[in-house]
N, C-alpha and C positions, 0 to 999 in steps of 0.2 A: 504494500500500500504506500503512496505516497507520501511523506513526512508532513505532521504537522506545518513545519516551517512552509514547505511550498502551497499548502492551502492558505495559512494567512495572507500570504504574497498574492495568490490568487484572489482570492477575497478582497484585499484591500484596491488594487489593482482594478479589479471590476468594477467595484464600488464608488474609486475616484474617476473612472470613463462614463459610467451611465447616469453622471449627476445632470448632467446636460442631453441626455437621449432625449427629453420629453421638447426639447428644442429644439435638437438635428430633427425629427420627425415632423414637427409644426414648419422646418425650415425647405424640406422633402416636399411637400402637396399645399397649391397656392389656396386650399380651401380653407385647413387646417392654420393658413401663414396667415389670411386673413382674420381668422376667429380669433388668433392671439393678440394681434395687433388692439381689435376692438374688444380686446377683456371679454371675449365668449367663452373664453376655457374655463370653467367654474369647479371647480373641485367638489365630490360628495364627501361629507362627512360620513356618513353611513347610513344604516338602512337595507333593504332588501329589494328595493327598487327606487327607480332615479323617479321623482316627480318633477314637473315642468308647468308650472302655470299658465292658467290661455285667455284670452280675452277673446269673448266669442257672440257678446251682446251688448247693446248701448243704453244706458241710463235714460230719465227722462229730461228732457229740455222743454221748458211750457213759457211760452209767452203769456204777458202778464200786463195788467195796469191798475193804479191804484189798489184796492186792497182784497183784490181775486184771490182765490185760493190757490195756493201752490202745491201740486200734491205729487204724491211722490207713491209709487206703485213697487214692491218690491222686488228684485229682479237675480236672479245669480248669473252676474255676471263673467264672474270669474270658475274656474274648472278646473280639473289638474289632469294632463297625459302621464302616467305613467308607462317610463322606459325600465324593460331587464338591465342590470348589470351582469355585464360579459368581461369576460377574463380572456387573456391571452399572455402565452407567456413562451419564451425563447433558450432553451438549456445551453448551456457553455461546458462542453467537455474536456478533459487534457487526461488522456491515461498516463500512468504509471511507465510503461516504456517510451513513449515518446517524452517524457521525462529526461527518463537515460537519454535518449538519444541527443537530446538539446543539452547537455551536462554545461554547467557553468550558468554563473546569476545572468549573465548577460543572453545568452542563448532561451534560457529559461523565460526571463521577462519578454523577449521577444517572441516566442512562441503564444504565451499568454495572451501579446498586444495583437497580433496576429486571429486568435480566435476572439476574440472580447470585441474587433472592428468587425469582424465576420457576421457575430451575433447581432451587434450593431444596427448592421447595413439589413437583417433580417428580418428584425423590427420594424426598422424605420421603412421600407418595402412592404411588410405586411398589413400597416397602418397605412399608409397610401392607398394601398389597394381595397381596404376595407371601409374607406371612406364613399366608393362606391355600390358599396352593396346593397341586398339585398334583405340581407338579415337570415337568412336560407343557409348559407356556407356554414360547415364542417357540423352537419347537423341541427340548425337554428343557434350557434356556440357563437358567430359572428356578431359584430356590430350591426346594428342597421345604419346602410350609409343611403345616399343617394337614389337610390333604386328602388330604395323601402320609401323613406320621407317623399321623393319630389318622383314620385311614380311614373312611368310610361300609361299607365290604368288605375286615375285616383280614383274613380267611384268603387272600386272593389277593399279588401284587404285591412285591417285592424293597425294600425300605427298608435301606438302610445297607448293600449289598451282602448284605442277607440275605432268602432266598426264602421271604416268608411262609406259600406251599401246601404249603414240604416238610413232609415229618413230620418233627416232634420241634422243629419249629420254632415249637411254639405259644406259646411263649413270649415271641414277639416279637409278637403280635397283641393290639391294643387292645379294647377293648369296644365293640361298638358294635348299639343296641335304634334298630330303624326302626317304625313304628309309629305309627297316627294319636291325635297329641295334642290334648286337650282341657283347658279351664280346669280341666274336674271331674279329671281323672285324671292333668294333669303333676306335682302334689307327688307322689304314688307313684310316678311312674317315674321323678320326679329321684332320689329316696328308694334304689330299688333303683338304680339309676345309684350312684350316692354310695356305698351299704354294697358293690358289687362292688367298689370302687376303695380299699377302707380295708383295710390292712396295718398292724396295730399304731397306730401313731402317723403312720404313712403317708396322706396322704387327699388328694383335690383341694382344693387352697386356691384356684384360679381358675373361675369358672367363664363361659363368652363364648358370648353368645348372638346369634341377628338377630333384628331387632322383633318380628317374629310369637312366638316361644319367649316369649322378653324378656317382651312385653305379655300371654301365657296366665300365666306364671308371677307377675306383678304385680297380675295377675288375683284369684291367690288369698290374696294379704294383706291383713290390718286395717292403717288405717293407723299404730296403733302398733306393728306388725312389722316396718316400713318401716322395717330397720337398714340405715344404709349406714357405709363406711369414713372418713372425714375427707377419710387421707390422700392415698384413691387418687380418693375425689370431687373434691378440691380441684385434683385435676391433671387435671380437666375430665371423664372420663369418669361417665358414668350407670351409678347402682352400686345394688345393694342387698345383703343378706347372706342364706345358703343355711348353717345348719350351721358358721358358723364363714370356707364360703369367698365371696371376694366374686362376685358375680354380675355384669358387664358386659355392659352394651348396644353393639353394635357392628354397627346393620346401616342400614334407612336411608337415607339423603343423605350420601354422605360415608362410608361402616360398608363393609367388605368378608368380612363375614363371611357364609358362603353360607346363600341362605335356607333357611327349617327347621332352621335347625342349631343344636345346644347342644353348646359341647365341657366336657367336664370333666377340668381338665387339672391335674395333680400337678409344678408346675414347678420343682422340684427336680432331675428328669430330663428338665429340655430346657434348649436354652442354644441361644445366637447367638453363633456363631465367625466372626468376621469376622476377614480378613490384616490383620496389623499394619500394613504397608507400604500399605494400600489399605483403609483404613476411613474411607471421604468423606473421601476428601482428593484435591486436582488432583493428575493426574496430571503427571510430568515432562515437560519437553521443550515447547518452540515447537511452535505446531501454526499456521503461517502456509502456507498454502495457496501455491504458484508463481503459479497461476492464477485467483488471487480476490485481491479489496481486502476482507479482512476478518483480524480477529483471531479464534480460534478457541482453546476450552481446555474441558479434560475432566475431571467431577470423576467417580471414579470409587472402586466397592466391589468389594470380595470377600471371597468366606464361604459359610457356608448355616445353617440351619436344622438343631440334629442333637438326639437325643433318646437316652439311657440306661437305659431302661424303658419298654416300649412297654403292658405289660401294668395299668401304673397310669394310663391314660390311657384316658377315651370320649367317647363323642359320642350324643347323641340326635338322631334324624333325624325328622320329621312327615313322615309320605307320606301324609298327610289330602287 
């Protein structure tokens, strides 16, 4: 079995690389890079489920003069979506002979640094990717991302414990236009996409496309239309500007966002609840196997994906 001493070093080692994993992965996916920016990451304290408050009805407003009665009808306004908390978690191995075979602290540390950026990069890729889902993957064990909240088919499906088919429950269903898109005719349909989603001062400021969207709508600008953000270019994503919201490339080599799809997303009412106690960080506890020469350790998350307005949120789908 491998000595005490090289498990502390393992341990510590890990410990001081994944103090910043929960920001290499907010820094990975421009959806995630967004929510941070706007203090959407909210941490649970605990509990068995994520609640999310909704506003889903409006008070009374009564015109009045002199000393008419003002009255007031009482109304619940207010609701809660409960989300599952989902777990996900990344194991970091080093056996006992590649041990030996790396002999010396130097050899040693870097064999370590070598698996712990692996683990890393595995996380931070699996949360990306999970940012589109569906809520279905690895047995309903996944986040609900994208797929689930800003549907291709909102009137079906239960999101936050709430049954999108009942009636009077239309208020929880996104927008969403399927339809074969073309360079000549996607500005009008982002156009109507965009004016469905604008409440006052309410509007998508995101908007996440895959190449094919991406490159029709690229399609139709001069290039001194060609606005993009600085700030959210500079932090590597391909961007251009729609009205004010950034437009992101995310599909690709590397992109997980599903082909044909444009979402337009109001992210004010979405956020990333990750457990305080379990936000990429190793979990406790020796994980040395009875039966194996290796060191073992688990950095792991929990959270989901939750959303407080479903009805400012859509997606354009190509079924070209």
């Amino acid at each position: 079995m491998a000595n005490n001493y090289y498990n502390d070093v393992f341990t510590s080692t890990l410990e001081g690389r994944t103090k910043n994993l929960a920001n290499c992965v907010s820094d990975n996916n421009a959806l995630l890079n967004r929510l941070r920016d706007k203090k959407k990451i909210r941490p649970v304290t605990g509990g068995s489920k994520i609640l999310e408050e909704l506003e889903y009805g409006q008070g009374d407003a009564v015109w009045y003069s002199g000393y008419d009665t003002i009255t007031y009808s009482p109304k619940q306004l207010f609701s809660a979506a409960e989300y599952q908390l989902k777990l996900c978690a990344v194991p970091v191995a080093v056996s006992g002979e590649e041990l030996l075979k790396n002999s010396g602290e130097e050899a040693v540390f870097d064999l370590f640094e070598k698996r712990i950026d692996n683990a890393m990069k595995t996380m931070t890729n699996q949360m990306s990717k999970a940012v589109y889902s569906d809520g279905t993957g690895s047995g309903g064990k996944e986040i609900g991302g994208l797929r689930l909240l800003v549907a291709d088919a909102p009137e079906t499906g239960t999101v936050g414990g709430i049954d999108r088919s009942a009636s009077g429950n239309e208020f929880w269903r996104n927008k969403s236009v399927q339809k074969a898109l073309t360079a000549e005719n996607i500005a009008s349909e982002m156009n109507k996409m965009y004016l469905s989603l604008t409440r006052g001062t309410d509007k998508p400021d995101l908007i996440v496309a895959d190449d094919t969207l991406y490159s029709l709508y690229e399609q139709t600008l001069l290039p001194q239309q060609r606005f993009t953000d600085p700030k959210i270019a500079d932090s590597g994503f391909a961007t251009l500007k729609y009205k004010g919201a950034d437009v992101i490339f995310d599909g690709g080599q590397g992109g997980h966002c599903p082909t044909n799809h444009m979402y337009f997303l109001n992210t004010d009412y979405l956020y990333l609840r990750p457990h305080k106690d379990r936000d990429m960080k190793v979990i406790e506890g020796d994980r040395l196997a009875v039966n194996q020469d290796a060191l073992y350790k688990i950095i792991g998350w929990a959270g989901n994906l939750t959303m407080s307005n479903a009805s400012l949120q859509g997606v354009l789908v190509n079924n070209a």
